[in-house]
Residue, then its C-alpha position, 0 to 999 in steps of 0.5 A: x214857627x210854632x206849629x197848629x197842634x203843639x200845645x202853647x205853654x206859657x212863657x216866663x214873657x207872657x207871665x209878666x205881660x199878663x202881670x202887667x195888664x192886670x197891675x194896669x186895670x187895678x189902677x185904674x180900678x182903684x182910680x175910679x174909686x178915688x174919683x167917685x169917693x171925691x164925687x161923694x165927699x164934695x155933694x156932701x160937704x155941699x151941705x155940711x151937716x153943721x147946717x141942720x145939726x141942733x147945736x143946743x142941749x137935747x131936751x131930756x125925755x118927758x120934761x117938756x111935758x113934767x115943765x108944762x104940767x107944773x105951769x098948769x097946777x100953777x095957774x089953776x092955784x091961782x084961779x082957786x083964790x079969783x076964778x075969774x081973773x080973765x089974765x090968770x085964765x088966758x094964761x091957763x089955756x095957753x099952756x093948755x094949747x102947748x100941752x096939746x102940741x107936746x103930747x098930741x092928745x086932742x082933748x087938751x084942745x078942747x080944754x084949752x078952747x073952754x078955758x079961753x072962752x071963759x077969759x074972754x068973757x072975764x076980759x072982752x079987751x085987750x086979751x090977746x093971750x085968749x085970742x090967740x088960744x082961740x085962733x089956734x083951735x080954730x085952725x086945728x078945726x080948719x075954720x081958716x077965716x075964724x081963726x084970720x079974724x081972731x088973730x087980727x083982733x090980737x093984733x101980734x107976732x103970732x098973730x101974724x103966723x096964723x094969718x100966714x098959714x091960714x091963708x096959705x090953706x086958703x090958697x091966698x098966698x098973695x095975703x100970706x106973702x104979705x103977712x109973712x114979709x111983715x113977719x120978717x120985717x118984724x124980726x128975722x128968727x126961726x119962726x119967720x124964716x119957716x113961715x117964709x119958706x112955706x109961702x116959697x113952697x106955695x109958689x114953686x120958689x125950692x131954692x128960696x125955700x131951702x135957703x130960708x130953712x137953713x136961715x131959720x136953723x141958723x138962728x134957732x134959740x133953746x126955747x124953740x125945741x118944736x120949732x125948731x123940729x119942725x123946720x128940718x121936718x120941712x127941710x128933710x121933706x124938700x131934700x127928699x123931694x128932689x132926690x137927696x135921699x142920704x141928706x133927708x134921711x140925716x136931717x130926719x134923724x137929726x130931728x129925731x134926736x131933738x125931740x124923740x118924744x114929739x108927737x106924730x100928726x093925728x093922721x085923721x086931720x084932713x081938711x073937709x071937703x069945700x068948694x072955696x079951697x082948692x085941692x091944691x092949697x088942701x094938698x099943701x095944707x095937708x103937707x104943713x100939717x104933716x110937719x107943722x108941732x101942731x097936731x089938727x083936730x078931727x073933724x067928722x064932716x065940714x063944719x062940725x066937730x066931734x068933741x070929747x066931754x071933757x072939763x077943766 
């Protein structure tokens, strides 16, 4: 027996003891590893990056802008020979309108609402082009029922979109709901599943809303590269809501890379101040804002508008 004031020595016995724990706890170690990396592999193959990934051509940088610049000078040719062809002039504040959204500069706005004024008073009937122009503006200026009546008056699919969202704004999701059912009966595409998902939102539906977002990627076309921007906006802010941090941050890049040029809402554009919207239809108002391709006209107080002196 060993006695209390010899000093111990290490044995070859207690080596191989000591060799074995730690081979054991290296296992174990390695195992856990293992089983947090297969945690990890699942969560993320639960939403495949093939679900919010742009599978089209990415838009060369400044042709949007150089394609809508080209369709102007066409148009305002046009008018050189018949100033007053109400369809020509329809047609000019429409790319306008999208000029505005593609380049985030207010005054196209302002322009686009003259030019459609001025078409309308060309051609009173069956102008819906211009009434849609005018209902668009009068939204971005947060005139929620001027722009339901005009796109009543037009009476088409987008139409339809702007009645979805301006009453959203409202907090008459009930009537959005409506418009928005319509709009998918219509036909179920990138535009309506959008729509679809925000009135999902309004109603404290997630899961529906992140469902018809994924439907709404799912049937994108080419032509909708704003749109299309716009639903991963959406999707990544839903994701970052609820704690998916790693997936929003992938789907904002993947939003990025469609469009690296799109610009950023006019910060400025809050809704004013009114007693017939609630702050929580101007909290989800503001977040349709913050996502949607259309940038809002400033306003300096409920009611009025500041506008640039700008002509066509």
């Amino acid at each position: 027996m060993q006695r209390a004031h010899e000093t111990l020595i290490p044995t070859p016995a207690s080596w191989r003891r000591r060799r074995a724990r730690s081979g054991l706890l290296g296992a174990m170690g390695a195992g856990a590893v293992l089983f947090l990396g297969i945690l990890f592999w699942a969560h993320a193959a639960a939403t495949p990056r093939s679900a919010y990934h742009y599978r089209f051509a990415r838009t060369p940088r400044g042709a949007v802008k150089q394609a809508l610049q080209r369709e102007i000078e066409f148009y305002q040719a046009r008018l050189t020979y018949d100033p007053n062809s109400g369809l020509n002039l329809a047609a000019l504040a429409g790319a306008y309108l999208r000029m505005a959204r593609a380049t985030g500069d207010l005054r196209w706005y302002l322009i686009a609402e003259q030019t459609a004024q001025r078409s309308v008073a060309s051609l009173p009937f069956q102008n819906n082009g211009a009434l849609i122009v005018l209902a668009r503006v009068a939204e971005a200026r947060h005139d929620f029922q001027q722009a339901i009546s005009l796109a009543r008056r037009a009476g088409s699919t987008e139409a339809l979109s702007i009645i979805v969202t301006s009453n959203l704004a409202m907090g008459k999701i009930d009537e959005a709901a409506r418009a928005a059912g319509i709009l998918i009966q219509g036909g179920a595409g990138l535009t309506s599943y959008t729509l679809q998902s925000l009135v999902e939102l309004a109603q404290g539906n997630d899961e529906a809303a992140v469902a018809d977002l994924q439907r709404a990627i799912a049937s994108e076309e080419p032509d909708e590269v704003a749109s299309s921007v716009w639903a991963r906006t959406l999707l990544g802010r839903l994701h970052y809501r609820r704690g998916k941090l790693r997936l929003a941050a992938d789907i904002y890049r993947e939003a990025l890379a469609v469009l690296p040029q799109h610009p950023r809402p006019d910060s400025r554009a809050l809704p004013p101040p009114s007693s017939t919207i609630s702050t929580t239809s101007l909290e989800l108002w503001t977040r349709v804002r913050n996502c949607a391709p259309l940038s809002l006209l400033p306003t300096s107080r409920a009611g009025s508008t500041a506008r640039p002196t700008t002509t066509a």
